[in-house]
C-alpha positions as CSV (number, residue, x, y, z in Angstrom):
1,X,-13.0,-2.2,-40.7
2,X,-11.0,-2.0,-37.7
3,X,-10.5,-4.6,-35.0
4,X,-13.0,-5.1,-32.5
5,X,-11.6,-4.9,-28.7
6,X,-13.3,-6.9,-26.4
7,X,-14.9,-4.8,-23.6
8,X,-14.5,-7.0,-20.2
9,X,-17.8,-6.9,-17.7
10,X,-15.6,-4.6,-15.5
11,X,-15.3,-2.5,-18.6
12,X,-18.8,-1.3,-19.1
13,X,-19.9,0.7,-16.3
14,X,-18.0,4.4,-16.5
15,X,-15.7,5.5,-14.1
16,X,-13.8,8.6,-14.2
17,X,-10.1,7.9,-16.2
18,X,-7.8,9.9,-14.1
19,X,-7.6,9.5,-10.3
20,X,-8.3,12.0,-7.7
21,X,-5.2,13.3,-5.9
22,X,-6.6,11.2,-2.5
23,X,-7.0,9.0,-4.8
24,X,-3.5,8.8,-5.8
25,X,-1.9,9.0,-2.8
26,X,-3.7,6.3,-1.2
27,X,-2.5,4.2,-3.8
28,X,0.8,4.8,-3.7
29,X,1.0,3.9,0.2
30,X,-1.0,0.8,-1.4
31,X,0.9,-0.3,-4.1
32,X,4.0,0.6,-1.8
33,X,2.6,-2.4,0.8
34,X,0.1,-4.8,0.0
35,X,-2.2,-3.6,-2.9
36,X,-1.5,-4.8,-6.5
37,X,-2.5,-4.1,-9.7
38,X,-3.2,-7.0,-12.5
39,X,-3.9,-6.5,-16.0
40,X,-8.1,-7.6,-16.6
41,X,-9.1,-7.2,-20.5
42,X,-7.4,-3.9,-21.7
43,X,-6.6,-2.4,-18.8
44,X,-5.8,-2.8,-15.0
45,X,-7.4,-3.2,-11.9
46,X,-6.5,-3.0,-7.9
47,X,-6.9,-5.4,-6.0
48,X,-6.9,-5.2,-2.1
49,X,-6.2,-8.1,0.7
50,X,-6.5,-7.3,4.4
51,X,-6.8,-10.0,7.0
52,X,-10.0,-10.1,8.7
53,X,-8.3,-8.1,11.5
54,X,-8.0,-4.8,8.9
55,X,-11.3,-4.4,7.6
56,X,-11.4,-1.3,8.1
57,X,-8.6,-0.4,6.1
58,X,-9.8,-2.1,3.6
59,X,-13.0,-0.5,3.8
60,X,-11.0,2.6,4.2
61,X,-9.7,1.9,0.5
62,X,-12.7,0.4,-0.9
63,X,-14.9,4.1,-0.3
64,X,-11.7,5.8,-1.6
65,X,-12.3,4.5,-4.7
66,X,-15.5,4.2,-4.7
67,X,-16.7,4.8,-8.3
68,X,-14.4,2.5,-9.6
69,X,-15.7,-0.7,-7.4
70,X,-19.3,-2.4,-7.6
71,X,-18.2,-5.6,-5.7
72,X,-19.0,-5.7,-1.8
73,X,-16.2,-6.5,0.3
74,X,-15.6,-10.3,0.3
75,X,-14.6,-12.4,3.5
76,X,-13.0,-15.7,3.0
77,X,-10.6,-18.5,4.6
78,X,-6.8,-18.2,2.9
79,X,-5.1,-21.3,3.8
80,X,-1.2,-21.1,4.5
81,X,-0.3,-24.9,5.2
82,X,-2.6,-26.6,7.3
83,X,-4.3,-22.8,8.5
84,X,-6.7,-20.9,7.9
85,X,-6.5,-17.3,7.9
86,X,-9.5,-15.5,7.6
87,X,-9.0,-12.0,5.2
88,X,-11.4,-9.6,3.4
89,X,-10.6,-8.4,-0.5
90,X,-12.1,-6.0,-2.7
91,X,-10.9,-5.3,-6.9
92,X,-11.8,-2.4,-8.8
93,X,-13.0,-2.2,-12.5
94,X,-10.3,-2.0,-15.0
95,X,-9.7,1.7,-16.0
96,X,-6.7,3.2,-17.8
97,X,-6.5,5.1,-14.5
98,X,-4.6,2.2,-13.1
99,X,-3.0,1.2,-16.0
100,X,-1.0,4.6,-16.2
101,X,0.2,3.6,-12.5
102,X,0.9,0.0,-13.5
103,X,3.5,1.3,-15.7
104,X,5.1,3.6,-12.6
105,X,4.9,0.4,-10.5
106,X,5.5,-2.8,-12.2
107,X,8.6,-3.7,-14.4
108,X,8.2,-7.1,-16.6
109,X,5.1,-7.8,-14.2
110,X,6.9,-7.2,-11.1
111,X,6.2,-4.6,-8.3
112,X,9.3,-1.5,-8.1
113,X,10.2,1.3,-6.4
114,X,9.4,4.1,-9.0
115,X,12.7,5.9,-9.8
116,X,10.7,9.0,-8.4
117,X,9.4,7.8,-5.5
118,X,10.2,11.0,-3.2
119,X,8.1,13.0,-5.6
120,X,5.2,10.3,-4.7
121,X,6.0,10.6,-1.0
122,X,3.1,12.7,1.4
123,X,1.9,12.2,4.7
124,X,-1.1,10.7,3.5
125,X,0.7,8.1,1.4
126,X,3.2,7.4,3.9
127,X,0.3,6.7,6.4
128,X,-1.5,4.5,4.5
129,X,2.0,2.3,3.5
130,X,2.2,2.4,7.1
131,X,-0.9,1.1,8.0
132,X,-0.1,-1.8,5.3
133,X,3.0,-2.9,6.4
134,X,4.2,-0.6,9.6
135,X,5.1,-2.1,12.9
136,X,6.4,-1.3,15.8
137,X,9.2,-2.8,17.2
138,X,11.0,-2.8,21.1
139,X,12.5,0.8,20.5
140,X,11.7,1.8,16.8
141,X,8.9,1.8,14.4
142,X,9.7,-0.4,10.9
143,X,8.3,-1.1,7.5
144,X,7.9,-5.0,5.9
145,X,9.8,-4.0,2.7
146,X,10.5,-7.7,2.1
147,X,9.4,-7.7,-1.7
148,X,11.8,-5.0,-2.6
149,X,15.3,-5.6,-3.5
150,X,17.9,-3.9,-1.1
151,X,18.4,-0.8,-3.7
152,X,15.1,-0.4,-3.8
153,X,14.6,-0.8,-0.4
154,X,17.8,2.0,0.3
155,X,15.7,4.1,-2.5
156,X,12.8,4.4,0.1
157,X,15.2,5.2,3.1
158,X,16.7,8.0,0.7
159,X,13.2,9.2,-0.2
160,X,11.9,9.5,3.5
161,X,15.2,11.6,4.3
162,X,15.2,13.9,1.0
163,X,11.1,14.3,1.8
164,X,10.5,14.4,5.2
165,X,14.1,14.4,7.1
166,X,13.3,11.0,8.6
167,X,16.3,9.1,9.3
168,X,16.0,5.6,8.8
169,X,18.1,2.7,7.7
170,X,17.9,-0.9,6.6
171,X,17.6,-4.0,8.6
172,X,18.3,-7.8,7.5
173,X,14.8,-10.0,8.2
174,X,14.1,-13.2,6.8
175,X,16.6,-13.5,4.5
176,X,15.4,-9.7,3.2
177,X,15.7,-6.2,4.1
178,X,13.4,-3.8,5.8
179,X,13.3,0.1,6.7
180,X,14.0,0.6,10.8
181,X,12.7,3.6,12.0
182,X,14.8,4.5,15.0
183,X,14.0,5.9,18.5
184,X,15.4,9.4,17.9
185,X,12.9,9.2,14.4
186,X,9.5,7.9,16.0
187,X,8.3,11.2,17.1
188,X,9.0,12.7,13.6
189,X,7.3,9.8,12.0
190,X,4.2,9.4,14.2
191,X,3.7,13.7,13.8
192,X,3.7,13.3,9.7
193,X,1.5,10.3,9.7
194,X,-0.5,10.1,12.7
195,X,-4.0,12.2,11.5
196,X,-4.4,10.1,8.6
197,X,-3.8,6.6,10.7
198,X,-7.4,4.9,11.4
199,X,-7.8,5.0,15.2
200,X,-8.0,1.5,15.6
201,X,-4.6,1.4,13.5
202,X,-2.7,3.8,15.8
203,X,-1.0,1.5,18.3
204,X,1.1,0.5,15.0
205,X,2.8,4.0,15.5
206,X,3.7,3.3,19.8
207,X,7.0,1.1,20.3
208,X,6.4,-1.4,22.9
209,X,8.9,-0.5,25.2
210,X,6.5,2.8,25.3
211,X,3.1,0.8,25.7
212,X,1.5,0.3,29.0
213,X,0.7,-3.3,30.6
């Protein structure tokens, strides 16, 4: 007799094994910012953080995949120091789905830059990395790539160039490096990404010297 696997509660209730490809972008632009994936039982899961401030993205993200989550959206107090920051979170069942990503993503249990990264790259997934971990800054736009390593980080650059012909560079911020999106670039940017932004998302894409009192 074989060995019996144990089936995890997350396990039980089936969801589709191969993502949609919506689905697939959205995580990319996820797992390229905030999202993560964490192995539950046999297979992975994704879990999703937003302050209290982004619940709709997150609820963006928890509808996009929907039939893999049965928890509501959960709101609680993260304390950094001697604050609290309130945040919402959502995790999906484990599915081989996500494992077959966790093995794009993750090398000896930490998040990469997959080698083919400008194959991944589409408005929609660009949008939703945005939204994650875009900003806007006096002149230019930028993205928080500070858990990358600087190849990695030049990878991205490279990829938004080869993909889309957006010119970017790196920057030096806290003691890590981050994509700069310059003032000649915005426009180019905000056109590819810009439809697939959540309205109340979409001051991210206006640099501040451009915003109104």
């Amino acid at each position: 007799m074989g060995t019996v696997q144990r089936i995890t509660p997350r396990e039980v209730c089936s969801s589709p094994n191969v993502l949609t490809s919506r689905q697939q972008q959205i995580l990319v632009g996820t797992l390229l910012g905030d999202g993560c994936l964490a192995k539950h039982g046999r297979f992975h899961r994704l879990h999703v953080k937003h302050k209290l401030a982004q619940k709709g993205l997150a609820e963006f993200k928890r509808e996009a995949f929907a039939e893999y989550v049965t928890m509501p959206l959960h709101q609680f107090d993260q304390r950094l120091g001697d604050r609290l920051f309130p945040c919402v979170q959502f995790a999906t069942r484990t599915s081989p789905a996500f494992s077959t990503w966790n093995d794009r993503f993750y090398r000896d249990r930490r998040k990469v830059v997959p080698e083919d990264v400008a194959a991944l790259l589409t408005p929609l997934s660009i949008a939703v990395w945005y939204m994650d971990d875009g900003g806007a800054d006096y002149a230019g736009l930028n993205f928080q790539t500070h858990n990358f390593a600087l190849w990695e980080v030049e990878q991205l650059v490279a990829a938004l160039a080869e993909r889309f012909g957006v010119r970017a560079g790196t920057r030096a911020n806290k003691g890590r490096w981050i994509i700069y999106v310059p003032a000649s670039d915005v426009g180019l940017l905000r056109s590819i990404v810009e439809s697939h932004v959540l309205p109340e998302l979409r001051y991210k894409l206006v640099p501040r010297r451009e915003r109104t009192p």
